[in-house]
C-alpha positions as CSV (number, residue, x, y, z in Angstrom):
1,X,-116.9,-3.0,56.2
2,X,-117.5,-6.5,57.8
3,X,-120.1,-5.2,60.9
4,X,-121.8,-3.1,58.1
5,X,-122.2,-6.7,55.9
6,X,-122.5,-8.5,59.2
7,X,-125.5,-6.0,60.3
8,X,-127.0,-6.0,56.6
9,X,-126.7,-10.0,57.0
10,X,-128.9,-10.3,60.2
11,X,-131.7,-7.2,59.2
12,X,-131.6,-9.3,55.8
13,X,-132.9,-13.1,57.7
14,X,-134.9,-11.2,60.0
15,X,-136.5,-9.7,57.4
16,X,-137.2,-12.7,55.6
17,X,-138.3,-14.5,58.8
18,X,-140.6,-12.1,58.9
19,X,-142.2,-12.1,55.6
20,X,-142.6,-15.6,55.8
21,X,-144.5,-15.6,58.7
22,X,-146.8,-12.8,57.2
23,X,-147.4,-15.6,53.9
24,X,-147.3,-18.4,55.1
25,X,-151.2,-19.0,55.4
26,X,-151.6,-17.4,52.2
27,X,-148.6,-19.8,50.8
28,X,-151.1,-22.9,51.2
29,X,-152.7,-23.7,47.7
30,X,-156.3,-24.0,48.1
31,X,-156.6,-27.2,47.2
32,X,-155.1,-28.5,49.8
33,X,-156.5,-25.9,52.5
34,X,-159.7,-28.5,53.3
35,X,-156.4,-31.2,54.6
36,X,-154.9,-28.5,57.0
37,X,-156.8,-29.7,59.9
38,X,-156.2,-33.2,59.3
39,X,-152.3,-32.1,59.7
40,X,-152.8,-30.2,62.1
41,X,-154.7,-32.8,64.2
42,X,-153.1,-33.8,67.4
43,X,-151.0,-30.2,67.2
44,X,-153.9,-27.7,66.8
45,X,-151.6,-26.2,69.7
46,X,-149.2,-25.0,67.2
47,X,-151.4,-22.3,65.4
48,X,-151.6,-20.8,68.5
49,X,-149.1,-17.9,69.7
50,X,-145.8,-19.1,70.9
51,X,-143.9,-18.2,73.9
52,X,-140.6,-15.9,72.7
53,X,-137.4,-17.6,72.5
54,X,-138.8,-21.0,73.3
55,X,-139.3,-24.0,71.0
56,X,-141.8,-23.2,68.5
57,X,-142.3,-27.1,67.8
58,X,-143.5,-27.7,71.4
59,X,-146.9,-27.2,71.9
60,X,-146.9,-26.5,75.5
61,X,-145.0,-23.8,74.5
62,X,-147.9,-21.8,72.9
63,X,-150.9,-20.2,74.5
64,X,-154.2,-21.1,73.5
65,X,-156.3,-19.3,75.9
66,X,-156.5,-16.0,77.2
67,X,-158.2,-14.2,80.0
68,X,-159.6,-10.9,80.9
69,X,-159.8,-9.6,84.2
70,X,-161.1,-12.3,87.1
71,X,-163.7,-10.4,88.8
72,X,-164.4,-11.6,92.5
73,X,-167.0,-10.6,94.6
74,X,-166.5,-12.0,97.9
75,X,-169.9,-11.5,101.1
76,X,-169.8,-13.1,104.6
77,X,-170.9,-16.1,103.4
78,X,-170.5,-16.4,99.9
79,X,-168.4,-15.5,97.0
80,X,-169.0,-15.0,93.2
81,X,-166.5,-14.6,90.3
82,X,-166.7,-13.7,86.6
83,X,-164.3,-13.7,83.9
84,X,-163.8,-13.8,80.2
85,X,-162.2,-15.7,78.1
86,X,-160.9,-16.0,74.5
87,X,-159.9,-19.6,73.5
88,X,-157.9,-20.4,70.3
89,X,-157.8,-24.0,70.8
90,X,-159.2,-26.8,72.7
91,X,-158.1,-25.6,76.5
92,X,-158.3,-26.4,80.0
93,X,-159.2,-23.5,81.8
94,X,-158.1,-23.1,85.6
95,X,-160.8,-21.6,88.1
96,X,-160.8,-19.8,91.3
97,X,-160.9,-22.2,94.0
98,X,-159.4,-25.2,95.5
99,X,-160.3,-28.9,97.0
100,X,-161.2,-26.8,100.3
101,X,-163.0,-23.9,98.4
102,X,-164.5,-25.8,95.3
103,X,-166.7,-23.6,92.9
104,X,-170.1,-24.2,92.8
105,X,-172.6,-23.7,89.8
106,X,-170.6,-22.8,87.6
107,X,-171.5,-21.1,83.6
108,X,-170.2,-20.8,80.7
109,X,-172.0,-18.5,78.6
110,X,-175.2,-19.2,81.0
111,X,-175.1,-22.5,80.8
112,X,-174.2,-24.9,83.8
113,X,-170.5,-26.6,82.8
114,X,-168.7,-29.6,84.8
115,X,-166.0,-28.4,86.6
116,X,-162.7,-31.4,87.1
117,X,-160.1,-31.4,89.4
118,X,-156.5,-30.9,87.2
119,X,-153.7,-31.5,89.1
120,X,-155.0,-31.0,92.5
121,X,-157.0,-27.4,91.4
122,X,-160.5,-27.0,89.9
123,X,-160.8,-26.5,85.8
124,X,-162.8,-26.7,82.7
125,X,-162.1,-28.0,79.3
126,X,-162.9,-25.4,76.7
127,X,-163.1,-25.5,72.6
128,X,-162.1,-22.7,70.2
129,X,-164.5,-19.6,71.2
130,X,-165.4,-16.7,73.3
131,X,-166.6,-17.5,76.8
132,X,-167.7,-15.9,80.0
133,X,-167.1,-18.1,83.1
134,X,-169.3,-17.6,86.4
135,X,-169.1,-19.4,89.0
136,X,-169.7,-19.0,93.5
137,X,-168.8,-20.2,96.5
138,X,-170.6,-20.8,99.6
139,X,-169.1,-21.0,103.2
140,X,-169.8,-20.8,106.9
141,X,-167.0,-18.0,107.3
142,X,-164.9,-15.9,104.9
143,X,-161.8,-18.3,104.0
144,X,-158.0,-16.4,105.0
145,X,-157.5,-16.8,101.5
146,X,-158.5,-18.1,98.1
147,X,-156.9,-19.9,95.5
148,X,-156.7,-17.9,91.8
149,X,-154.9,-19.3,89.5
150,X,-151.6,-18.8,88.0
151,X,-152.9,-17.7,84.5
152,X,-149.0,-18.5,82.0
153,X,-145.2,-17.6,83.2
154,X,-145.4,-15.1,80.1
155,X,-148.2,-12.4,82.0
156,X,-146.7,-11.9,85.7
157,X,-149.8,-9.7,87.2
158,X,-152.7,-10.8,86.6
159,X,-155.7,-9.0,86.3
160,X,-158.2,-9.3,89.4
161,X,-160.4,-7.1,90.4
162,X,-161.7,-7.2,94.2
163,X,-164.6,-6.8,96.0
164,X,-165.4,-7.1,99.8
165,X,-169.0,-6.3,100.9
């Protein structure tokens, strides 16, 4: 009898866990829907997915930004690379590359974008949207290796597709 009230207990909070994350947008009246992004400000991180069994109230703990596939094309004496992305919330977005192998002209959406060096590798600082990154390389000889970057701990594999010619 207890395990069965002990098992009805926990379906019971998880349930309503649950169903309060499925209201709790709605639960905002709206007259007070035009301040949620003055709350918000400073922690726009936390309407973002969160990391499983982490601490929700940390922001580095949910991801913003989230990539497709990086395509890279690599020749003799160049390289180009191509990937989507879908941002949620202001981002910095790590390229291909390194300090030896910086990118060179690279796009967003077809349009030239700075690229800075964060924490020793080369990135971009994205806001909410959908975005395709391009970018190249240029050298003397093919490298022994190039840098891609570790996407999140949460996706082990990333997705790259390959190209020698």
């Amino acid at each position: 009898m207890k395990k069965t009230q002990m098992t009805f207990g926990i379906v019971s909070c998880l349930l309503f866990l649950l169903s309060f994350s499925l209201v709790a947008k709605d639960a905002i009246p709206e007259s007070l829907t035009p301040w949620v992004s003055w709350v918000l400000k400073g922690n726009e991180n936390l309407s973002c997915p969160f990391i499983n069994n982490s601490s929700y109230a940390e922001t580095r703990n949910h991801i913003c930004a989230w990539p497709s596939t990086l395509e890279l094309e690599v020749k003799d004496s160049s390289a180009k690379f191509k990937q989507s992305w879908q941002v949620l919330s202001k981002s910095i977005i790590p390229l291909p590359g390194s300090k030896s192998n910086w990118p060179l002209l690279v796009t967003v959406n077809n349009k030239y974008f700075p690229v800075f060096n964060h924490h020793g590798r080369p990135a971009i600082e994205l806001t909410k949207g959908s975005y395709l990154i391009e970018g190249k390389f240029e050298w003397l000889k093919i490298p022994e290796s190039i840098a891609v970057p570790e996407q999140y701990p949460a996706s082990a594999a990333m997705l790259l597709k390959l190209t020698l010619s």
